[in-house]
Every structure is written in C-alpha cells, then in structure tokens.
PDB file of N, CA, C and O in Angstrom, chain B, residues numbered from 101:
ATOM      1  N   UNK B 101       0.988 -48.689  30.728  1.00  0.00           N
ATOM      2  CA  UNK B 101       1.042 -48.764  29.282  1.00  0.00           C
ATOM      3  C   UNK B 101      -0.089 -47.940  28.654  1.00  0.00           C
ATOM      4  O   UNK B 101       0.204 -47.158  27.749  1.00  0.00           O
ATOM      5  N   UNK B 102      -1.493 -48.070  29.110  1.00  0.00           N
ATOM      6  CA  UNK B 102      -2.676 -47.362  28.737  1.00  0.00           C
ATOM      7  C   UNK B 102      -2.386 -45.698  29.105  1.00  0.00           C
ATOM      8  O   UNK B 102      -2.889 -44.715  28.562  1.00  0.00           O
ATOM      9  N   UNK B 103      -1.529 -45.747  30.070  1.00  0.00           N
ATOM     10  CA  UNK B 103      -1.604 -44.322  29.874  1.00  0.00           C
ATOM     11  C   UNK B 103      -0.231 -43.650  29.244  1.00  0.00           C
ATOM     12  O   UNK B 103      -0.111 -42.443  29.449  1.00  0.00           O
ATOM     13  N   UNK B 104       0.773 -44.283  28.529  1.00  0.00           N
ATOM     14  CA  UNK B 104       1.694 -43.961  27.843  1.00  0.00           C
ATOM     15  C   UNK B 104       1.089 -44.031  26.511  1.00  0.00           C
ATOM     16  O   UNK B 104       1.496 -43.170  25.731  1.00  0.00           O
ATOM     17  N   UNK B 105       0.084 -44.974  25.998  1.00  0.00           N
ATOM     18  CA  UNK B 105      -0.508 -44.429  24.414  1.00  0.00           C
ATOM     19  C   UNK B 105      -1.376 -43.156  24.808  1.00  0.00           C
ATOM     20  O   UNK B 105      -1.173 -42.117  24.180  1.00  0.00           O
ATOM     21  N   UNK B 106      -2.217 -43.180  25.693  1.00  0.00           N
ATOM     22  CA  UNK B 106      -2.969 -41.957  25.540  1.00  0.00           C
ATOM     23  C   UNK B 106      -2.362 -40.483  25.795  1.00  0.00           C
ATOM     24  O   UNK B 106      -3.050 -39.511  25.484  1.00  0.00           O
ATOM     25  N   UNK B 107      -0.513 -40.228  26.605  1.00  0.00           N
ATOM     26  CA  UNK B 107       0.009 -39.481  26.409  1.00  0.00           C
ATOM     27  C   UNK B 107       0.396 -39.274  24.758  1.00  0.00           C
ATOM     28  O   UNK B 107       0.031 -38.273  24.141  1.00  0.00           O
ATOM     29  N   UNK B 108       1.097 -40.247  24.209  1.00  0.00           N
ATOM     30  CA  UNK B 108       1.331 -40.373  22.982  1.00  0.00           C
ATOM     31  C   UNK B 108       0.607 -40.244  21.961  1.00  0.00           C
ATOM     32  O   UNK B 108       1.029 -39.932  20.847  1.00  0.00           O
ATOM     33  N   UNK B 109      -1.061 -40.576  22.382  1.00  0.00           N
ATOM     34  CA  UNK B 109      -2.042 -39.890  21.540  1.00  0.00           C
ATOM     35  C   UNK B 109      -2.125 -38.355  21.605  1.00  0.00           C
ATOM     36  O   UNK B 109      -1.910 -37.472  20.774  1.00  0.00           O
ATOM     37  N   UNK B 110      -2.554 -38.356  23.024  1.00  0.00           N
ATOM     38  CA  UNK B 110      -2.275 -36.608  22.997  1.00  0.00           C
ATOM     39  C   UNK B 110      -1.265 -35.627  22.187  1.00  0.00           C
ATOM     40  O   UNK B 110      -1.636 -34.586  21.645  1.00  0.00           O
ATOM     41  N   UNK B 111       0.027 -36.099  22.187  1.00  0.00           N
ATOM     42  CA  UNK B 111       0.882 -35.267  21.776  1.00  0.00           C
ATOM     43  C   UNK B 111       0.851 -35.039  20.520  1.00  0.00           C
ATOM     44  O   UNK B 111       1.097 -33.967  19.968  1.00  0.00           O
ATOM     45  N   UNK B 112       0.329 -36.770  19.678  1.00  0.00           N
ATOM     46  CA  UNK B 112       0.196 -36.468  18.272  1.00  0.00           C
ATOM     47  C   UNK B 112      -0.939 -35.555  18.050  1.00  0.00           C
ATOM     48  O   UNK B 112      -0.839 -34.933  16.992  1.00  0.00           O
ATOM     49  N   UNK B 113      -1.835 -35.338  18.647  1.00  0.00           N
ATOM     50  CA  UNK B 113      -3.184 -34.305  18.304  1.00  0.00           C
ATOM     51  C   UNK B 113      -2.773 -33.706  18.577  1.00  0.00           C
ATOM     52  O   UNK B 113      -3.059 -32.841  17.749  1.00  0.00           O
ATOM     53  N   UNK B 114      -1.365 -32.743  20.052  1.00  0.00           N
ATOM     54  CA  UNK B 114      -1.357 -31.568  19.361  1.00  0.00           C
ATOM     55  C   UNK B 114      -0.296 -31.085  18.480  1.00  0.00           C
ATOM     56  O   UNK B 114      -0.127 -29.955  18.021  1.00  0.00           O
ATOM     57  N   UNK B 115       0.355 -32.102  18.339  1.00  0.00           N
ATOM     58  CA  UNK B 115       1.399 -31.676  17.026  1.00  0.00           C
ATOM     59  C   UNK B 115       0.704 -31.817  15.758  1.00  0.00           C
ATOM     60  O   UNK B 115       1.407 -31.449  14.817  1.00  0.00           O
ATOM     61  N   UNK B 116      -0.423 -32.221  15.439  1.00  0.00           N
ATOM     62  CA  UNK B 116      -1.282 -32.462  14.438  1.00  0.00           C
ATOM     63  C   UNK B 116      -2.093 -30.735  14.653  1.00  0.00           C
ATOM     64  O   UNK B 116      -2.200 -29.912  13.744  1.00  0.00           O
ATOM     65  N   UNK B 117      -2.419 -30.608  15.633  1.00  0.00           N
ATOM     66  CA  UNK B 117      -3.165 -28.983  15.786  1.00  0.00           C
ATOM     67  C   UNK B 117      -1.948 -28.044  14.945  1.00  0.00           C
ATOM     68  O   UNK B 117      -1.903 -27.354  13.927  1.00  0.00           O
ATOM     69  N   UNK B 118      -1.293 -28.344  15.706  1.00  0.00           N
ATOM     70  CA  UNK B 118      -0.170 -26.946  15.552  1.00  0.00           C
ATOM     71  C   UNK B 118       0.540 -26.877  14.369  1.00  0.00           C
ATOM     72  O   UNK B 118       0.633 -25.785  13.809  1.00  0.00           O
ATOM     73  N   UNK B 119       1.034 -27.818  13.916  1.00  0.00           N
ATOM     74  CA  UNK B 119       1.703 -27.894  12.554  1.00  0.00           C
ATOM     75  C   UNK B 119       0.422 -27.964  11.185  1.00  0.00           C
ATOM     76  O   UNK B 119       0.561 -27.201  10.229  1.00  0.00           O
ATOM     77  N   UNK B 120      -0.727 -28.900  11.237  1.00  0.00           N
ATOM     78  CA  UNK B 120      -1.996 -28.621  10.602  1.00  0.00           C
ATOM     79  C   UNK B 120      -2.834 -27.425  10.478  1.00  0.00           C
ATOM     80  O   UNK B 120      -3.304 -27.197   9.363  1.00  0.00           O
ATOM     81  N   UNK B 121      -3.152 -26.457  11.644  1.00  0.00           N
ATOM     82  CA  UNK B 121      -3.944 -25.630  11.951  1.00  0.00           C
ATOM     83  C   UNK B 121      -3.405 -24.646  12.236  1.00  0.00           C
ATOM     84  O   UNK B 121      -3.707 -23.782  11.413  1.00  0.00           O
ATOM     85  N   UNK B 122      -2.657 -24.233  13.080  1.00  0.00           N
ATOM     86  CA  UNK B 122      -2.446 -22.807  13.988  1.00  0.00           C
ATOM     87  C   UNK B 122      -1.354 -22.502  12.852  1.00  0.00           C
ATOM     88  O   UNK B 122      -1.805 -21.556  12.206  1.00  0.00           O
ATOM     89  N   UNK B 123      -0.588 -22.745  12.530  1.00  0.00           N
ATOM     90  CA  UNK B 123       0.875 -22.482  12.041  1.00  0.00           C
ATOM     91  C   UNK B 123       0.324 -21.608  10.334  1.00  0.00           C
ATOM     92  O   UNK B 123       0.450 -20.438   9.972  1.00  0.00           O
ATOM     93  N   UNK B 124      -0.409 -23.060   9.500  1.00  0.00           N
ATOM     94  CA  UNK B 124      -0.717 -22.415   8.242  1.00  0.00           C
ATOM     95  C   UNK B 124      -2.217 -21.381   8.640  1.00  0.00           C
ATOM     96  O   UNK B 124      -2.707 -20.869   7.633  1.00  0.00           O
ATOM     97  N   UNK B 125      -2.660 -21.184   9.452  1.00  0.00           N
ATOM     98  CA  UNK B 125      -3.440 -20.181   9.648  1.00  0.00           C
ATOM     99  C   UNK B 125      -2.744 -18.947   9.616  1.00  0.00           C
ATOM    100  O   UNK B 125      -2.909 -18.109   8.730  1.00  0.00           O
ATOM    101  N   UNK B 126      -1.631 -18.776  10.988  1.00  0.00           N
ATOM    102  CA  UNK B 126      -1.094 -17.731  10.819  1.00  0.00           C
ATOM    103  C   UNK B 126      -0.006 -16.931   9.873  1.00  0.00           C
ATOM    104  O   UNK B 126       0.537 -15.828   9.936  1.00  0.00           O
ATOM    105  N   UNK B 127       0.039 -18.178   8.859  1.00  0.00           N
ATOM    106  CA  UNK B 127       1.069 -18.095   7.439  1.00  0.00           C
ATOM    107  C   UNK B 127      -0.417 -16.922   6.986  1.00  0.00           C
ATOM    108  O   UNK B 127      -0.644 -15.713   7.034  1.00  0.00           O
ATOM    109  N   UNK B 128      -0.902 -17.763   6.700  1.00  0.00           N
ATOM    110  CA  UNK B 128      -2.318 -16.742   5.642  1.00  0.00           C
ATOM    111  C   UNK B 128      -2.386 -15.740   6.124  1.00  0.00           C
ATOM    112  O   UNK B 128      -1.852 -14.799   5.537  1.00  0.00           O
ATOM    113  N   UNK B 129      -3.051 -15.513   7.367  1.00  0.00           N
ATOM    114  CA  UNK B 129      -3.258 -14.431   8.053  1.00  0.00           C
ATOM    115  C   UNK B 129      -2.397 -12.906   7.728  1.00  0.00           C
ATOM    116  O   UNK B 129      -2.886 -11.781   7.624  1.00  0.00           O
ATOM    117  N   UNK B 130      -0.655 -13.420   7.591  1.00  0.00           N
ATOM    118  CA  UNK B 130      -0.194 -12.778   7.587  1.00  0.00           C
ATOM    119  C   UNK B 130       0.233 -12.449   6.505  1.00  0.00           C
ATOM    120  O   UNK B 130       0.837 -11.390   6.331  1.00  0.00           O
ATOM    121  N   UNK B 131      -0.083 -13.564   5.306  1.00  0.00           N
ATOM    122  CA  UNK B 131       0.438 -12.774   3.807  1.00  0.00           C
ATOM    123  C   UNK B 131      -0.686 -12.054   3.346  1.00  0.00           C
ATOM    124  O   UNK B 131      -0.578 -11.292   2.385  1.00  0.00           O
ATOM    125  N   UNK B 132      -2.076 -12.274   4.120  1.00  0.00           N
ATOM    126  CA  UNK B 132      -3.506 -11.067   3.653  1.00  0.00           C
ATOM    127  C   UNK B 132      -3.030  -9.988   4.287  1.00  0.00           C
ATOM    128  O   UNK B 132      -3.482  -8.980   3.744  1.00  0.00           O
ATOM    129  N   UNK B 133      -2.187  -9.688   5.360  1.00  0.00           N
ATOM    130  CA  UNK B 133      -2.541  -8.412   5.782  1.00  0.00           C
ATOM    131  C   UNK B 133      -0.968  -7.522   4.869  1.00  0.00           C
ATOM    132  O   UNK B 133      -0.777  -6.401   4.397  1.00  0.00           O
ATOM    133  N   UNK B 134      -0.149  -8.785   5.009  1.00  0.00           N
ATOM    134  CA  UNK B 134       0.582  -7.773   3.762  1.00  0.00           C
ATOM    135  C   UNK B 134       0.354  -7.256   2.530  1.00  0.00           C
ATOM    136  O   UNK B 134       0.915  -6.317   1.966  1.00  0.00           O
ATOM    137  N   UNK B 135      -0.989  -8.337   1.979  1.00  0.00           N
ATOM    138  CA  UNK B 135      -1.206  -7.542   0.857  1.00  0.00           C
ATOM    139  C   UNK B 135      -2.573  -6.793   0.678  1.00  0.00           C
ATOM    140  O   UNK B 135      -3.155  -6.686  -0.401  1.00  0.00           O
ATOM    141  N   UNK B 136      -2.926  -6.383   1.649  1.00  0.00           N
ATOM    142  CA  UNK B 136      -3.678  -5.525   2.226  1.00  0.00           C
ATOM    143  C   UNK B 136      -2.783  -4.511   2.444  1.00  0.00           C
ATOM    144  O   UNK B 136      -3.002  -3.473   1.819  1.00  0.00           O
ATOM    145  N   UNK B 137      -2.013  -4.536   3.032  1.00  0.00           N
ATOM    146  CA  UNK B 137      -1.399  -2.995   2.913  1.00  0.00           C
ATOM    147  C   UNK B 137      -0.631  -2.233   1.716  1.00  0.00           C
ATOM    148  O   UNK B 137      -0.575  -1.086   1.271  1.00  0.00           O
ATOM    149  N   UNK B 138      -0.054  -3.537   1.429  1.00  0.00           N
ATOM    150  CA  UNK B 138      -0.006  -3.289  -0.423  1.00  0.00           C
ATOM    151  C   UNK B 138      -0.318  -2.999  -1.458  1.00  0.00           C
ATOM    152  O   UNK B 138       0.302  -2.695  -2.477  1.00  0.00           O
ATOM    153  N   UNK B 139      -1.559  -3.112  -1.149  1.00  0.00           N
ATOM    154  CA  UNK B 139      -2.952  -2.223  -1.563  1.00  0.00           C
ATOM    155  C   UNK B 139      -3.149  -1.025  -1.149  1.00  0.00           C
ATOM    156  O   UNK B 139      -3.217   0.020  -1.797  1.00  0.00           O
ATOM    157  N   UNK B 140      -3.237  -1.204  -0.089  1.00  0.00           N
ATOM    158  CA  UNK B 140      -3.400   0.124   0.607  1.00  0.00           C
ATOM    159  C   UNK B 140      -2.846   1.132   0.177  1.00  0.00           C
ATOM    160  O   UNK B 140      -3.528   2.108  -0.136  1.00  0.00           O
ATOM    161  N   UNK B 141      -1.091   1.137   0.026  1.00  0.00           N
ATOM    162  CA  UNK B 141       0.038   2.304   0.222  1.00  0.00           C
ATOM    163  C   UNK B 141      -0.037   2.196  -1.773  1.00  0.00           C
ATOM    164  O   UNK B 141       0.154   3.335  -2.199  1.00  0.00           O
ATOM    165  N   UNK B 142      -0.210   1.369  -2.734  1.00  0.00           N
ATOM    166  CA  UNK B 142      -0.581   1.500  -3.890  1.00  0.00           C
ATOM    167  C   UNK B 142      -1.718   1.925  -4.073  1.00  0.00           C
ATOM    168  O   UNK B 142      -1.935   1.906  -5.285  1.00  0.00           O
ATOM    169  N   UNK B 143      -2.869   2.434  -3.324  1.00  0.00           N
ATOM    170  CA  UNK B 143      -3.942   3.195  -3.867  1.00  0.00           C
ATOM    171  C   UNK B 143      -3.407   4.438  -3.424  1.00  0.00           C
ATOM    172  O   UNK B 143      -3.775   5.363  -4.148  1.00  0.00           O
ATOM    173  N   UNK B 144      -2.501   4.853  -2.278  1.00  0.00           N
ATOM    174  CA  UNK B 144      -2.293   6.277  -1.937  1.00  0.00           C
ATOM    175  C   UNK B 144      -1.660   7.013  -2.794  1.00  0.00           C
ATOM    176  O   UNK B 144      -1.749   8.238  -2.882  1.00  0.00           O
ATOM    177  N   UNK B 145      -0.766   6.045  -3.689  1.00  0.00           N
ATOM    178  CA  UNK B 145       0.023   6.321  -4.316  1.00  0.00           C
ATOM    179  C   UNK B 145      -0.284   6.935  -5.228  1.00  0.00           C
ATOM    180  O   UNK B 145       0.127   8.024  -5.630  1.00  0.00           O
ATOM    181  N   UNK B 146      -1.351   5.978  -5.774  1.00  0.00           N
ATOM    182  CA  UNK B 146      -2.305   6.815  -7.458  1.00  0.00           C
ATOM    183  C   UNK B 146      -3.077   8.298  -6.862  1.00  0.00           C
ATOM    184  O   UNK B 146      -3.073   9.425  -7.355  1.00  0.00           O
ATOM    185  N   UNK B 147      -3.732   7.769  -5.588  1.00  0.00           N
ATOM    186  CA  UNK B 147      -4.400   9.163  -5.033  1.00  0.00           C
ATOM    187  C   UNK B 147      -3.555   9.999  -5.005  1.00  0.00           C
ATOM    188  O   UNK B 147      -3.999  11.102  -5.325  1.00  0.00           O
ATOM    189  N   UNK B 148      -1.995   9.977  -4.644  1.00  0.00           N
ATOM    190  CA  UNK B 148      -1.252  11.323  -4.601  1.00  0.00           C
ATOM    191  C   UNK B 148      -0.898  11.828  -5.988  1.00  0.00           C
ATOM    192  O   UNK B 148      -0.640  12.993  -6.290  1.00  0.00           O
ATOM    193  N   UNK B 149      -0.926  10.798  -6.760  1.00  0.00           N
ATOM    194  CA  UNK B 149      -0.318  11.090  -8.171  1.00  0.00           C
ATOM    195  C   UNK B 149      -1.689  12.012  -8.904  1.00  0.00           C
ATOM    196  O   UNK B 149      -1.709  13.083  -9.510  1.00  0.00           O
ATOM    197  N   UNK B 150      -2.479  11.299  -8.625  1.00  0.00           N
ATOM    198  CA  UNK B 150      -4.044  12.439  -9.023  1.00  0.00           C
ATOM    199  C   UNK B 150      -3.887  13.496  -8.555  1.00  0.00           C
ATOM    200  O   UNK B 150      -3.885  14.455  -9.328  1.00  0.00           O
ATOM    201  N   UNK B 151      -3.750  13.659  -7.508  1.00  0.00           N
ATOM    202  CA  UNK B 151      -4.086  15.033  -6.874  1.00  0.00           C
ATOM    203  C   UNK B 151      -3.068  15.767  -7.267  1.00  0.00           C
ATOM    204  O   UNK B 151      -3.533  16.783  -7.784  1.00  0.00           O
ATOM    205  N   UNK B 152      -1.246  15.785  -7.303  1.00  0.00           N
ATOM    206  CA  UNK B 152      -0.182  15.756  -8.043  1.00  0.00           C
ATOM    207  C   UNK B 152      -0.817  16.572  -9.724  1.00  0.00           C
ATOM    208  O   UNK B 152      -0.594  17.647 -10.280  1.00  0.00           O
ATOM    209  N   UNK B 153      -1.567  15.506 -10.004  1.00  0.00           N
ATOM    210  CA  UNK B 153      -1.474  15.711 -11.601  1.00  0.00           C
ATOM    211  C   UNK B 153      -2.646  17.111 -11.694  1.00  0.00           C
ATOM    212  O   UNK B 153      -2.593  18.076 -12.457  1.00  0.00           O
ATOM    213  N   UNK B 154      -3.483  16.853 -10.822  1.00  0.00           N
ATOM    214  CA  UNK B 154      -4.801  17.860 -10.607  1.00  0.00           C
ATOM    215  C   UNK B 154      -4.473  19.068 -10.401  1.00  0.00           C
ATOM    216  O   UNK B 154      -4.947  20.040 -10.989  1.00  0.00           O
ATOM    217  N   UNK B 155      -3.606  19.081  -9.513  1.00  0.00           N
ATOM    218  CA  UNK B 155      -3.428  20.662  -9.074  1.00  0.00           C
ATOM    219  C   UNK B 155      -2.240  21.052  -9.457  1.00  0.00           C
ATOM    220  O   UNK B 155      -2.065  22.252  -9.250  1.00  0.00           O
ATOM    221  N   UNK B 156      -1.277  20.458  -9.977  1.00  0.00           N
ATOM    222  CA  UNK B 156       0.420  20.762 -10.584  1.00  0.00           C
ATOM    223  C   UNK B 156       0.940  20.634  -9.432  1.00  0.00           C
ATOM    224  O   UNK B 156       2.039  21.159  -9.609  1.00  0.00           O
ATOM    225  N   UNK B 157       0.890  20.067  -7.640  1.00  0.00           N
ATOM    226  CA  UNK B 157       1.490  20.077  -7.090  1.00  0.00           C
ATOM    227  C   UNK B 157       2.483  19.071  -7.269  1.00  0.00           C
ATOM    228  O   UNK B 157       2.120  17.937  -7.584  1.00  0.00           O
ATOM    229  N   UNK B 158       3.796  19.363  -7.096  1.00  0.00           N
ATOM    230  CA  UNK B 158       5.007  18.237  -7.108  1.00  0.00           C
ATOM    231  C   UNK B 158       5.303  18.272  -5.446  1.00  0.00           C
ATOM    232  O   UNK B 158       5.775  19.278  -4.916  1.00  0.00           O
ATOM    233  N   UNK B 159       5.004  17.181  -4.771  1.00  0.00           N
ATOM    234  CA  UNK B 159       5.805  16.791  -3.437  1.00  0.00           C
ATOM    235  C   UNK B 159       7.542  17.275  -3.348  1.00  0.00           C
ATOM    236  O   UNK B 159       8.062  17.231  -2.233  1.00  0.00           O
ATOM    237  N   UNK B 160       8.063  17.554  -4.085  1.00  0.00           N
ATOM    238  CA  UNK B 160       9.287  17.461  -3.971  1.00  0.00           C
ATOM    239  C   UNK B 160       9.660  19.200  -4.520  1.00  0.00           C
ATOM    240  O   UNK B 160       9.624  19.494  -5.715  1.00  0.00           O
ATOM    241  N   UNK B 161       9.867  19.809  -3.868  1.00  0.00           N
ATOM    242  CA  UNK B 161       9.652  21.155  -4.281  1.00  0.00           C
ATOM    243  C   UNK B 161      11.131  21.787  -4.908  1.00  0.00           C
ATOM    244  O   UNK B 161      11.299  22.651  -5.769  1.00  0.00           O
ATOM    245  N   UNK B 162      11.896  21.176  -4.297  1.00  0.00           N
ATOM    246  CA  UNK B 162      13.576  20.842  -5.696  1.00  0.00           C
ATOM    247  C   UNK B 162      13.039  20.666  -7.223  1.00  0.00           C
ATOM    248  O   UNK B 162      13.263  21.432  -8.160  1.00  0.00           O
ATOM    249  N   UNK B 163      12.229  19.395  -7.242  1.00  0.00           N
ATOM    250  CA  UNK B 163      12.274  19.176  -8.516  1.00  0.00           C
ATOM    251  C   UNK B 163      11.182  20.521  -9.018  1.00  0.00           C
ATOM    252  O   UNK B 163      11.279  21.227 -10.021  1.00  0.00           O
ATOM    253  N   UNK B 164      10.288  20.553  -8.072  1.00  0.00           N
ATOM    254  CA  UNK B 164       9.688  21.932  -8.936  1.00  0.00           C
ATOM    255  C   UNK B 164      10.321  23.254  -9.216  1.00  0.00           C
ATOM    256  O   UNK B 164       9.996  23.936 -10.188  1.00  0.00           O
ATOM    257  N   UNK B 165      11.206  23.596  -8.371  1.00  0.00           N
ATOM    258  CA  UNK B 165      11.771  24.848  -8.718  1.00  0.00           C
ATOM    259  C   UNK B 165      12.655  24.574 -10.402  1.00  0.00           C
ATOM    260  O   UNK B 165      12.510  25.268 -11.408  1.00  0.00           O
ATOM    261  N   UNK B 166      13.487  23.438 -10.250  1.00  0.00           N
ATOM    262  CA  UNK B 166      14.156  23.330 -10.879  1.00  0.00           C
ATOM    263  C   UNK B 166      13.037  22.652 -12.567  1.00  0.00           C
ATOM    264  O   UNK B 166      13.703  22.036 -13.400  1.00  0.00           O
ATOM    265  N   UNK B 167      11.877  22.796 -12.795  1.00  0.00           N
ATOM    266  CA  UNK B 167      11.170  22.648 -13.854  1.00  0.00           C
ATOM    267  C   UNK B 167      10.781  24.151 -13.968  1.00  0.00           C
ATOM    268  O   UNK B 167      10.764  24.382 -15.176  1.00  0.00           O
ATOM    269  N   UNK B 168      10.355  25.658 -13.056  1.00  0.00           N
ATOM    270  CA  UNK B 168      10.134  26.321 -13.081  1.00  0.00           C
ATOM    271  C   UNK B 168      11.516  27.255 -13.534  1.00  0.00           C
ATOM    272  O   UNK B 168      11.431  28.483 -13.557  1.00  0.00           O
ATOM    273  N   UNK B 169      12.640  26.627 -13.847  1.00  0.00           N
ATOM    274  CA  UNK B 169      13.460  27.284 -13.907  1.00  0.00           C
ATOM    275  C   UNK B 169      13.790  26.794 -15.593  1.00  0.00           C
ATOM    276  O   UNK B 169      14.021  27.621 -16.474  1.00  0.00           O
ATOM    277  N   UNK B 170      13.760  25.426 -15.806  1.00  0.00           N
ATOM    278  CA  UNK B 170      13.651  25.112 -17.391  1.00  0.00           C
ATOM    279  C   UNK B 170      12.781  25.681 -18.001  1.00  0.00           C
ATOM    280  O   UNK B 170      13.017  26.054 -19.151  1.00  0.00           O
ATOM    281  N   UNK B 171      11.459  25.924 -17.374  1.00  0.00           N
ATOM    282  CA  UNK B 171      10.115  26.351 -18.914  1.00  0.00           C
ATOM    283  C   UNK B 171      10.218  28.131 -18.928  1.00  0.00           C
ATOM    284  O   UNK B 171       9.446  28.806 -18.246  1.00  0.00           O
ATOM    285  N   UNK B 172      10.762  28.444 -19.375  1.00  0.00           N
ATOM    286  CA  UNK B 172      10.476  30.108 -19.537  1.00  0.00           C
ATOM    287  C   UNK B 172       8.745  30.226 -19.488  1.00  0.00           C
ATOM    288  O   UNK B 172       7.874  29.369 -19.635  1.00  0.00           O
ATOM    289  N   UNK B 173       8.693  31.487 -19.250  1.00  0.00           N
ATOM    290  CA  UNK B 173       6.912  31.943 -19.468  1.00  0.00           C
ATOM    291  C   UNK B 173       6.843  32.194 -20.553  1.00  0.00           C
ATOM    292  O   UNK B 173       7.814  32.706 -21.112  1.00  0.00           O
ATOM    293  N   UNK B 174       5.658  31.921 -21.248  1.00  0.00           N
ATOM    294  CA  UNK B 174       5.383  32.239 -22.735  1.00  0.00           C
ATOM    295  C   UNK B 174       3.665  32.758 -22.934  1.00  0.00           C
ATOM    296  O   UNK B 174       2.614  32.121 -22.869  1.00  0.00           O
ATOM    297  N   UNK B 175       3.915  33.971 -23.157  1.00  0.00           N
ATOM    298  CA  UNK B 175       2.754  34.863 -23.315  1.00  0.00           C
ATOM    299  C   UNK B 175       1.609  34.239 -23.714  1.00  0.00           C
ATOM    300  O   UNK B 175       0.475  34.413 -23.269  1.00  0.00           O
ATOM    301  N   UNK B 176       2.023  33.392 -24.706  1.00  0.00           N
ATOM    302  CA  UNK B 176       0.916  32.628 -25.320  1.00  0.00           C
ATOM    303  C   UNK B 176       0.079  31.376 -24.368  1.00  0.00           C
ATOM    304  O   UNK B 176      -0.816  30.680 -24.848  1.00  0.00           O
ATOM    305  N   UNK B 177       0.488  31.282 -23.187  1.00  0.00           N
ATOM    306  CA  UNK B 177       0.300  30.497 -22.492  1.00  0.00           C
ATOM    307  C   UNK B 177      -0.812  30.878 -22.156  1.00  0.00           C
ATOM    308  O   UNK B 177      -1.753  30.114 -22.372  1.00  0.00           O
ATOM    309  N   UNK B 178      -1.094  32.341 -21.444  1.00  0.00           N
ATOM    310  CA  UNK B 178      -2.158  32.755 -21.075  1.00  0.00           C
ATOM    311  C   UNK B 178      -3.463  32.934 -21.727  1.00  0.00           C
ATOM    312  O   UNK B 178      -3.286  33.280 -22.895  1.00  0.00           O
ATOM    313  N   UNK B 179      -4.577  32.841 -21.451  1.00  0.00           N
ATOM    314  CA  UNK B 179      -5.658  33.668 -21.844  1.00  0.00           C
ATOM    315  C   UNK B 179      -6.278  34.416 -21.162  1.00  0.00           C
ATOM    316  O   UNK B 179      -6.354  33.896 -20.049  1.00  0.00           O
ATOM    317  N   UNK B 180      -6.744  35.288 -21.175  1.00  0.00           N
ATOM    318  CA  UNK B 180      -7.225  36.943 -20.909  1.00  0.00           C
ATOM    319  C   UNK B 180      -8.692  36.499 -20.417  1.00  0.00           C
ATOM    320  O   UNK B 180      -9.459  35.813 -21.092  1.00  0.00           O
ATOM    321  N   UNK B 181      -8.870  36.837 -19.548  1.00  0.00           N
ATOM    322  CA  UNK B 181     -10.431  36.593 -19.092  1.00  0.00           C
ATOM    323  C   UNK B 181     -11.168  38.099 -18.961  1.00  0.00           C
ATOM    324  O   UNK B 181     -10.823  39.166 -18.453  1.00  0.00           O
ATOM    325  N   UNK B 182     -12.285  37.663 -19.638  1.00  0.00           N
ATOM    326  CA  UNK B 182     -13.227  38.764 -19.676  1.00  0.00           C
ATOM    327  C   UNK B 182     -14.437  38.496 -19.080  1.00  0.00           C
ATOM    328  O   UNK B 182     -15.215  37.643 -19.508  1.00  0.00           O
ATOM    329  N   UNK B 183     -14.658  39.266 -17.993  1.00  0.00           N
ATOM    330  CA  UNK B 183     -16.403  38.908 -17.548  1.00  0.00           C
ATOM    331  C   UNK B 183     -17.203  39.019 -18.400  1.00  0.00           C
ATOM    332  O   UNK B 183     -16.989  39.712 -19.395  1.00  0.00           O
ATOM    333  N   UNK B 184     -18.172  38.441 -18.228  1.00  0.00           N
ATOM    334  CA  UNK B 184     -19.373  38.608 -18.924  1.00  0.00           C
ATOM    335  C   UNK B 184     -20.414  38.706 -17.942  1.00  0.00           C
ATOM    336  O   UNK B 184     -20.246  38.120 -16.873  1.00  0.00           O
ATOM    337  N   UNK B 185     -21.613  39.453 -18.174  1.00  0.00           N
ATOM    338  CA  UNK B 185     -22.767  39.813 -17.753  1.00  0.00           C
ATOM    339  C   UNK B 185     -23.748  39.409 -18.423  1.00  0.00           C
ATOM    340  O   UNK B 185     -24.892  39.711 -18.085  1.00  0.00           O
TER     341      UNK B 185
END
C-alpha cells in the first residue's frame, strides 16, 4: 500500500512538472522567438525600404522599367554642374 501512494505521489509530481512547468515554458519560449523574428524580418523590411527610397533602387526591376517608361525626361529635371575653384 505504502508503496502504491508513493508511486501515485510520484506520478502526480510529474504530471504536476510537465503540465505546470515544461509545457507553458515551452509555449513562451516559442511565441518569443516568433516574435523575435517578427521583428527581425520587419526591421529588414524598413531597412530595404530605406535603402529602396535612398538610392531609387526598386527590387523588382518590371516595376521599374515600367515607371521609366511612364515619366518622360524633362529637361528641367536636370541641373548643370559647374566646378568651382
């Protein structure tokens, strides 16, 4: 009998571990690292869009031809550079 409660104790401690401890640990664990990367791939995003906006590069070189093909050139666009000394 003494050693059928202390099996029966045992089992409740570790169904008390595992369903208490290990289980919602690895719940957390794993919704930080999703939103850790969620972060992650949303900061690359703005970084590409900067760099995008910085240099006029478009990733998608369809859509650029096809904007290079809407804006005509307009003389006035330019300005004339003159050295100076």
């Amino acid at each position: 009998m003494l050693k059928f409660l202390l099996y029966l104790f045992l089992t409740w401690l570790f169904y008390k571990l595992v369903f208490d401890f290990i289980i919602p640990v690895y719940r957390a664990t794993k919704h930080v690292k999703r939103q850790m990367n969620d972060m992650q791939e949303h900061v690359r995003e703005q970084y590409r869009q900067q760099q995008e906006s910085s240099t006029g590069y478009t990733a998608n070189p369809r859509q650029q031809a096809t904007e290079q093909v809407k804006k005509p050139v307009n003389p006035d666009d330019y300005i004339e550079f003159e050295e100076t000394k």
